[in-house]
N, C-alpha and C positions, 0 to 999 in steps of 0.2 A: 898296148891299148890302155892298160890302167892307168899308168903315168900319164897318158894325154888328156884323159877323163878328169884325171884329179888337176894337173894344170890346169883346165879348162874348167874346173869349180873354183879354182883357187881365183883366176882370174874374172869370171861371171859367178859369185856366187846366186846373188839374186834370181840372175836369171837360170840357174841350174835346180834350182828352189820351184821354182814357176815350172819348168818342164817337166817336175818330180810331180809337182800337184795335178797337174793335166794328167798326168800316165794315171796317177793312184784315179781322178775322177773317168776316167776311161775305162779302167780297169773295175770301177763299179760299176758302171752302165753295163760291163757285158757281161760282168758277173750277176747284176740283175737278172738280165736280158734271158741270161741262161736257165736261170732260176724258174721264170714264166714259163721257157718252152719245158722246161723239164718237171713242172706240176701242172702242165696242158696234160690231159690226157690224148694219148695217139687210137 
């Protein structure tokens, strides 16, 4: 699988760049998201 991941950067870097950015801004929304429910008090 690693090999076809790095083909596939070698070949779209740009756009391998762009779906890294999306995942890290997703990955802060729920890393927020979590943040809120878990200083909510229950």
């Amino acid at each position: 699988m690693r090999e076809v991941c790095w083909r596939f950067i070698e070949m779209h870097p740009s756009r391998f760049y762009a779906s890294v950015k999306s995942l890290r801004q997703q990955n802060t929304l729920c890393s927020s998201s979590r943040l809120k429910t878990r200083t909510r008090p229950s």
